[in-house]
C-alpha positions as CSV (number, residue, x, y, z in Angstrom):
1,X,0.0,0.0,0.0
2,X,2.8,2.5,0.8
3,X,3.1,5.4,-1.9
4,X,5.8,5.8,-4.4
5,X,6.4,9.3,-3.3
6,X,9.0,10.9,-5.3
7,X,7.5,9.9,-8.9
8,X,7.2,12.9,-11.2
9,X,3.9,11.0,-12.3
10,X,2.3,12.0,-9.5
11,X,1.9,15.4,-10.6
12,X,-0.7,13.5,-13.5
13,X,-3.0,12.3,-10.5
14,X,-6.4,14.0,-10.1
15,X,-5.5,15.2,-7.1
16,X,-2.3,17.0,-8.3
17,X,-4.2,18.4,-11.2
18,X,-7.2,19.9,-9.2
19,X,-4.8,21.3,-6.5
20,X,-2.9,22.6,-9.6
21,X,-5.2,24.2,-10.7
22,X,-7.0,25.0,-7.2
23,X,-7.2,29.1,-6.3
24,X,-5.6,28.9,-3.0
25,X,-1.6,29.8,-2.3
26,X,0.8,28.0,-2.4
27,X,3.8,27.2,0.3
28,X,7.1,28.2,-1.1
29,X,10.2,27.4,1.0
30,X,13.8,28.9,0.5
31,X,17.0,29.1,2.2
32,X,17.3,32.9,3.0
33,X,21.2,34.2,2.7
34,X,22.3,33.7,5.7
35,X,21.3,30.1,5.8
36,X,18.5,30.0,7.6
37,X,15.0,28.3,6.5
38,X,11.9,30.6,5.1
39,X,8.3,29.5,4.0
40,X,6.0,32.2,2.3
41,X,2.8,31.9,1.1
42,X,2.3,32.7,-2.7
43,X,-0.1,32.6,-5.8
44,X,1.3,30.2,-8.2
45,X,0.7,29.2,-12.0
46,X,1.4,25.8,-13.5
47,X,1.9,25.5,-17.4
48,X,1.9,21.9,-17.3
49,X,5.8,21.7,-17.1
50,X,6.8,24.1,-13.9
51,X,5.5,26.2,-11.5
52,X,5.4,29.8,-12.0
53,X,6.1,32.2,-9.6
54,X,5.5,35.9,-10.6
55,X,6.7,38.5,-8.3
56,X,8.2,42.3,-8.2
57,X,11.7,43.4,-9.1
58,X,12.3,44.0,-5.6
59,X,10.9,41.5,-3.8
60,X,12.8,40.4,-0.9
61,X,12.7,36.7,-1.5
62,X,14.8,37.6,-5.2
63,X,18.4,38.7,-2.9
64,X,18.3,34.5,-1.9
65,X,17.0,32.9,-5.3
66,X,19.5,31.6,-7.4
67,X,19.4,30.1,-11.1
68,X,20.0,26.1,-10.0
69,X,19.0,26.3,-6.0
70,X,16.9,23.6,-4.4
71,X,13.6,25.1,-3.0
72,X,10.1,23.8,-1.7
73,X,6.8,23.9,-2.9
74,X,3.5,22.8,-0.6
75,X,0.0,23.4,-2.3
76,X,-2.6,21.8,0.0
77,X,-6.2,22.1,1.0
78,X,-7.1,22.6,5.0
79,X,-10.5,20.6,5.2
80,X,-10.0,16.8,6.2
81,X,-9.9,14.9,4.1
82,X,-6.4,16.8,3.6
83,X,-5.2,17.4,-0.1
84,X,-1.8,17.8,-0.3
85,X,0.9,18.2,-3.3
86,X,4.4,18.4,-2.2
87,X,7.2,19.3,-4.8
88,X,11.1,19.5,-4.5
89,X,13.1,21.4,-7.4
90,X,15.2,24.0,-8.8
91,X,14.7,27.3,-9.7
92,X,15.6,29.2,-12.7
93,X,14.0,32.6,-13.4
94,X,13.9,35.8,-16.1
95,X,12.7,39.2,-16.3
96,X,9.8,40.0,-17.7
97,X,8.6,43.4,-19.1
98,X,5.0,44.3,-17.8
99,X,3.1,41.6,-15.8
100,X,3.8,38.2,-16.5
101,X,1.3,36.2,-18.1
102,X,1.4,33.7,-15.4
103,X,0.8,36.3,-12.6
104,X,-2.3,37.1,-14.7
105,X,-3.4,33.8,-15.4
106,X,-2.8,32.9,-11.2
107,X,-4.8,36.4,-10.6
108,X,-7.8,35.6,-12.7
109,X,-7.7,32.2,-11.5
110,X,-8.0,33.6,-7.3
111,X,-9.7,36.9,-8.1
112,X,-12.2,36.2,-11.1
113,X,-12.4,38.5,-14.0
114,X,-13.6,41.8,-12.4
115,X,-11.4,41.5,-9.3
116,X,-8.7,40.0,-11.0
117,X,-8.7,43.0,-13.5
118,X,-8.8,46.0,-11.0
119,X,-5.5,44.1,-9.6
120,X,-3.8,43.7,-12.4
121,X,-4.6,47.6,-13.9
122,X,-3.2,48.7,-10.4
123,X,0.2,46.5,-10.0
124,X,0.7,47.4,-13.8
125,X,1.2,51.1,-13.0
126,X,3.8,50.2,-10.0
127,X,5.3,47.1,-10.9
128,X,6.8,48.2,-14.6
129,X,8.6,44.7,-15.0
130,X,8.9,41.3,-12.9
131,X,11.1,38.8,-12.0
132,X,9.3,35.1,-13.1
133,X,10.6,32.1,-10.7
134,X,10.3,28.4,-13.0
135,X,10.5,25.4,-10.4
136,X,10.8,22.6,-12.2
137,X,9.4,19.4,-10.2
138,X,12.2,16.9,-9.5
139,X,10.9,15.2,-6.8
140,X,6.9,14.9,-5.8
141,X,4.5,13.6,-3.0
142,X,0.7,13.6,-2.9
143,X,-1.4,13.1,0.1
144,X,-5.4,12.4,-0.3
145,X,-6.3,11.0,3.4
146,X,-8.0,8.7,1.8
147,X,-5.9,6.6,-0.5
148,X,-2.3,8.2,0.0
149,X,-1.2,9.2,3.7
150,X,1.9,10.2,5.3
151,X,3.9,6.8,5.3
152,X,4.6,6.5,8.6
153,X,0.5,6.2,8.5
154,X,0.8,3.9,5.2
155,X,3.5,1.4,7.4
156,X,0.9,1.1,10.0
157,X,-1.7,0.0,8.3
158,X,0.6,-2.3,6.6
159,X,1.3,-3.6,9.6
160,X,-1.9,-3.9,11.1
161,X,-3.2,-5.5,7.9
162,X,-0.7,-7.7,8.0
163,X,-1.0,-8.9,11.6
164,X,-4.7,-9.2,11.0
165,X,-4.3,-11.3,8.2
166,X,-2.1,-13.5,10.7
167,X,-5.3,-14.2,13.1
């Protein structure tokens, strides 16, 4: 029963796709520059390959990111049953002039059409170009709480399954 966490296939499961997809933030962990660990919540877009992270010239988290560094990605629900994607990769990123499309796309996707307009005709007057993180997925896990469950979980009902089978 235990999961093969860690298979890039995972991101094709129906529940990878609809948190994918879902309009809630993501998780995105980082190693700051002077070593130490930081988590910040964040709308994302996924173009079927990467995640895409849109985000202002100056934004604090752009003095630790690095072409090539390991970071952290969590996108999960917080209603039992739990939905949880978990992905591990490396970032690359560009510049883009104007709002990236994938900020728009993420914007409309959380705001809806007449929301996610008014926000994207006010960052356009401030935010004249931004910085586009790509995490590519090299490593992902995917929780349901009901078929998939943290495998300590997963070795106990092994276990328990196993020993019952034994009676």
């Amino acid at each position: 029963m235990t999961s093969e966490q860690g298979n890039l296939e995972l991101l094709q499961a129906p529940v990878a796709q609809q948190l994918l997809r879902a309009a809630i933030p993501a998780h995105f962990a980082y190693q700051w520059t002077d070593g130490t660990p930081r988590v910040i919540p964040i709308g994302f877009h996924w173009n079927g390959e990467e995640i895409v992270l849109g985000t202002p010239m100056d934004a604090p988290k752009l003095k630790a990111l690095r072409d090539g560094q390991s970071v952290a990605l969590c996108i999960d629900t917080d209603t039992m049953p739990y939905k949880v994607l978990e992905i591990r990769g490396t970032v690359r990123m560009d510049v883009i002039e104007g709002i990236a499309p994938e900020y728009e796309s993420m914007t409309y996707r959380n705001l809806g059409e007449e929301s996610g307009q008014a926000w994207l005709t006010t960052l356009a007057a401030i935010c004249p170009r931004m910085t586009r993180v790509f995490i590519r997925p090299e490593w992902v896990a995917l929780l349901d709480f009901e078929t998939r469950f943290p495998s300590a979980i997963e070795r106990a009902m092994e276990a328990a399954s196993t020993e019952g089978a034994g009676a």
